[in-house]
C-alpha positions in Angstrom: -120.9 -11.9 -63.9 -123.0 -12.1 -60.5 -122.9 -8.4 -60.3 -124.2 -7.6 -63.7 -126.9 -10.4 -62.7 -127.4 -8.5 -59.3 -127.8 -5.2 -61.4 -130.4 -6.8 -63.9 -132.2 -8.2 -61.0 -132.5 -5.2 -59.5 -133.8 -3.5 -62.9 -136.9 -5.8 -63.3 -137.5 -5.0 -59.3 -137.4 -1.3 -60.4 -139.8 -1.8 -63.1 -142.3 -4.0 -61.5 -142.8 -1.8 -58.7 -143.6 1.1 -61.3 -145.9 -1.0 -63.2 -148.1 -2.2 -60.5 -148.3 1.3 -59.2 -150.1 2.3 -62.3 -152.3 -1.1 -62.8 -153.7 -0.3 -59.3 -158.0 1.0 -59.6 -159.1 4.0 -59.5 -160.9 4.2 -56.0 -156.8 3.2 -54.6 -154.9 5.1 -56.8 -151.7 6.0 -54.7 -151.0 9.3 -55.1 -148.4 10.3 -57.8 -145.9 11.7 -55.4 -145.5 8.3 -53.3 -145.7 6.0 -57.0 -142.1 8.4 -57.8 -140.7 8.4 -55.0 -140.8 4.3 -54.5 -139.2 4.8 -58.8 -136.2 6.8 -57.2 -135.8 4.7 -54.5 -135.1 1.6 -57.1 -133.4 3.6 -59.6 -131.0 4.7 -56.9 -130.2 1.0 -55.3 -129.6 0.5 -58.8 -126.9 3.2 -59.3 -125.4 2.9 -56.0 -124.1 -0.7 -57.7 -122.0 1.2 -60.8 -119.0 2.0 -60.6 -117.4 4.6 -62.3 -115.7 4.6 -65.5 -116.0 1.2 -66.6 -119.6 0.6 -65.8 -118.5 -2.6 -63.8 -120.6 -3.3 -60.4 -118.7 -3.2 -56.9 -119.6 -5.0 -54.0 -119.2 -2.7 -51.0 -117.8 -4.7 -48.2 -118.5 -4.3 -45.0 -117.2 -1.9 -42.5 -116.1 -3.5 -39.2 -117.0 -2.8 -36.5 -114.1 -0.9 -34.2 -112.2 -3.4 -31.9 -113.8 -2.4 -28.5 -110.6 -2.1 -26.2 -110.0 -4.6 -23.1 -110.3 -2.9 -20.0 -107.0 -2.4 -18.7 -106.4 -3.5 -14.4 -105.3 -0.7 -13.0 -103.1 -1.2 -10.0 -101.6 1.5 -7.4 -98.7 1.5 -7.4 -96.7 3.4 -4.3 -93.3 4.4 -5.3 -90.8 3.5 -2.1 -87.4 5.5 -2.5 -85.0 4.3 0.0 -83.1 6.7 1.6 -79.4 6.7 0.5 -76.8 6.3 3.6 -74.6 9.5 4.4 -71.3 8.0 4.3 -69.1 9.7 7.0 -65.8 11.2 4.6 -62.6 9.0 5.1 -59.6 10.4 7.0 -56.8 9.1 7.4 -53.9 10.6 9.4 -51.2 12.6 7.8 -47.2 12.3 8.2 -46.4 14.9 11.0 -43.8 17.0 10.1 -43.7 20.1 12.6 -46.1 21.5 15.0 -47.5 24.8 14.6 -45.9 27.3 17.6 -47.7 28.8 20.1 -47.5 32.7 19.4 -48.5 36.0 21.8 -52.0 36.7 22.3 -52.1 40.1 22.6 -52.1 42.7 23.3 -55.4 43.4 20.8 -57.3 39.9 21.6 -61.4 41.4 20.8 -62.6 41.7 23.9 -66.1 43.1 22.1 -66.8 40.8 20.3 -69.3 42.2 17.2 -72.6 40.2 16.8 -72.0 39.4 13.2 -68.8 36.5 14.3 -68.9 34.5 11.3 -66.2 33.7 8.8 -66.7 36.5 6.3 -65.0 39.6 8.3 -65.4 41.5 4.7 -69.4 41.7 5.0 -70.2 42.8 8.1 -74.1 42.9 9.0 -75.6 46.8 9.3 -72.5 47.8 7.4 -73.2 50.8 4.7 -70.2 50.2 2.6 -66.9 47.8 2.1 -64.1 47.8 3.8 -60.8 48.9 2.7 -57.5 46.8 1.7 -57.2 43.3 -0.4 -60.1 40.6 -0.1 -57.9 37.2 1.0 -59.4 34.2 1.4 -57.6 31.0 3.2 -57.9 28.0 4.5 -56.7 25.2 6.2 -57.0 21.7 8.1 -56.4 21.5 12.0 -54.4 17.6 12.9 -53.7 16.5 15.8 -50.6 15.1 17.0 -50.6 12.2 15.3 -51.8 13.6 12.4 -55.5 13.4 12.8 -57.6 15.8 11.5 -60.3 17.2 14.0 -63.8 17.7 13.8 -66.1 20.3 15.5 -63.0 22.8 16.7 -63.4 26.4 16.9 -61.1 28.7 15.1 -61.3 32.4 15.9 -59.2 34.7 13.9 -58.8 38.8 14.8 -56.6 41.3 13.0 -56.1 44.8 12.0 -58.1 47.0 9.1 -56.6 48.0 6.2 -55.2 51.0 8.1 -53.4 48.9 10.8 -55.9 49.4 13.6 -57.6 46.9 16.0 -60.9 46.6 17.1 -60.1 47.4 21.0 -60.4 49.8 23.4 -56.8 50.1 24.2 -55.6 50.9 20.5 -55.4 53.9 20.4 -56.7 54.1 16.5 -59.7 52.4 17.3 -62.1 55.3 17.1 -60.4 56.0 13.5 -60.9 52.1 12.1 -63.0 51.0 9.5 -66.4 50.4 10.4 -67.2 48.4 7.2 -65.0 45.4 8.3 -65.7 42.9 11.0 -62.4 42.7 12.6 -63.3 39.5 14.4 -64.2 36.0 13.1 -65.0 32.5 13.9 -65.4 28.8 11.9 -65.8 25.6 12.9 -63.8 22.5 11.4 -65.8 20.3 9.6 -65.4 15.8 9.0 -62.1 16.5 7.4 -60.4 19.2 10.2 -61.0 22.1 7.4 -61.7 25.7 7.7 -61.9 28.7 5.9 -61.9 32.6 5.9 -62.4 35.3 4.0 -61.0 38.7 5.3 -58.5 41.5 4.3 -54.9 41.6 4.3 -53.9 43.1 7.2 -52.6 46.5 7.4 -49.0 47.3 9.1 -48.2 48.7 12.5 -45.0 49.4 13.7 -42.7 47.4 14.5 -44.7 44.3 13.9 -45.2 42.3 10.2 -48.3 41.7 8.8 -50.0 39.0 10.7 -53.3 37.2 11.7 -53.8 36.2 15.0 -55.3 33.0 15.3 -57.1 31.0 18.5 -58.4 27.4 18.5 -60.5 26.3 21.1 -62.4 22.4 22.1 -65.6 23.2 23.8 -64.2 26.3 24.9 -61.4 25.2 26.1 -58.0 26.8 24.7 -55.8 24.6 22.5 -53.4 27.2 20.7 -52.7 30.9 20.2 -50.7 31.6 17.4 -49.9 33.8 14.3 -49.9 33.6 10.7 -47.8 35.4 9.0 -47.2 36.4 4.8 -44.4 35.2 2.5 -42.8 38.4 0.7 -43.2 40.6 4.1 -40.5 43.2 3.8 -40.6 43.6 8.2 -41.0 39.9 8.3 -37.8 39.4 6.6 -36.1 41.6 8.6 -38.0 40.4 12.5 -37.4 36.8 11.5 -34.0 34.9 11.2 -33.9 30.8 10.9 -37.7 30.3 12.0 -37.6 32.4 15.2 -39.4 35.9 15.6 -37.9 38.9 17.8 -38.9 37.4 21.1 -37.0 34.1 20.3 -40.2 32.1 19.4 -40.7 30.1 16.4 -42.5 31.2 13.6 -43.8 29.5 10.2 -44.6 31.8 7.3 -47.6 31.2 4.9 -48.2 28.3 6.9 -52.6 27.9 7.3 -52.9 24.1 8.1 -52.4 23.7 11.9 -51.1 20.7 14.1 -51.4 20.6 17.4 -48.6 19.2 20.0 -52.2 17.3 21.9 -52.9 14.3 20.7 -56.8 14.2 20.7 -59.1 10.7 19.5 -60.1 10.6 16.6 -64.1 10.7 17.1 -63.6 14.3 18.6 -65.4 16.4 20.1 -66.5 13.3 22.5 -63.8 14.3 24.3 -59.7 14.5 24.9 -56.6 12.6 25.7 
């Protein structure tokens, strides 16, 4: 009911105004062009009230106003990571159940030793090709006597080519070797006494099996020369009876973890017993 009084209201407003427009005199006679334009002006207040359709008069409500948003307080923030310990690994000794014999050094120990010493003998550095033979890798844990394993030793490692020749001047098949292999090798022993290798397996040479020489050193002093030999050997089953080689020394076969008859501290390389 208020809105059809608003829209009657607003009628009589609209009509007024046009009447008193044309009641004014002649000497103030508004011009024709404002007297319509101030009718449309009413007649459209009027028609901005009717809605649609049923011809019933809607209130438009008001709009409000947007929420203004609340500064936010900023702080900085610096992000502090603390730096996570480095645990030293755990050892703990192992049950000693042999010690590895001391084998022959030579007579092929590399006396020229190549620049590229690492423990990857198949990629040799300023090599043009691969060396020939079987790629073996191996590995394996140096103890003390008590069954310790050792930090920081050195273990070199020299052999033959696929061919059965050494690295060496006095060989007398040196000239002929391979010069894609490195022939000569070295690796430390890490927390836990571990090493590793990768090479070739070893070519034959009369009358001798297939071995590796081996050499481990403490600050360059010598520990143990020995030899590892291959399970399955056809020469090493005939060289070998009940553990012990031609010469009458012992020998272990496809034996790679090491234990030496020294009984070295456990914080090695600080020093020895």
């Amino acid at each position: 009911m208020a809105m059809k009084n608003r829209f009657v209201t607003l009628l009589v407003l609209a009509a007024t105004i046009l009447l008193t427009a044309c009641a004014q005199p002649e000497s103030a006679v508004t011009p024709p062009i404002a007297a319509t334009t101030a009718t449309q002006v009413a007649v459209v207040a009027v028609e901005e009230l009717v809605v649609e359709g049923d011809g019933e008069s809607a209130e438009s409500e008001p709009t409000p106003a947007p929420a203004t948003p609340e500064p936010t307080a900023t702080t900085d923030v610096q992000s502090v990571t603390e730096p996570t310990p480095t645990l030293a690994p755990v050892v703990e000794p192992i049950e000693v159940t042999y010690f590895t014999p001391a084998q022959q050094e030579g007579p092929y120990y590399t006396v020229d030793k190549p620049a590229d010493r690492d423990n990857d003998l198949v990629e040799l550095a300023g090599a043009t090709g691969v060396p020939a033979g079987t790629i073996l890798e191996f590995g394996g844990t140096v103890y003390d006597a008590t069954g310790m394993p050792l930090e920081g030793l050195v273990i070199e490692i020299w052999q033959t080519d696929d061919s059965g020749a050494y690295l060496h001047p006095r060989d007398p098949a040196t000239d002929n070797r391979d010069r894609n292999f490195q022939f000569y090798g070295e690796a430390t022993t890490d927390a836990a006494g571990r090493y590793d290798f990768r090479t070739i397996v070893p070519g034959e040479y009369e009358p001798r099996p297939v071995h590796i020489h081996v050499k481990i050193k403490a600050d360059g002093a010598e520990l143990l020369t020995t030899q590892f030999y291959f399970e399955g050997d056809p020469a090493l089953l005939i060289t070998v009876t009940d553990g012990v080689d031609a010469n009458g020394n012992p020998i272990l076969v496809g034996e790679r973890d090491v234990i030496l008859q020294q009984e070295l501290p456990a914080y090695y390389p600080d020093g020895l017993q």
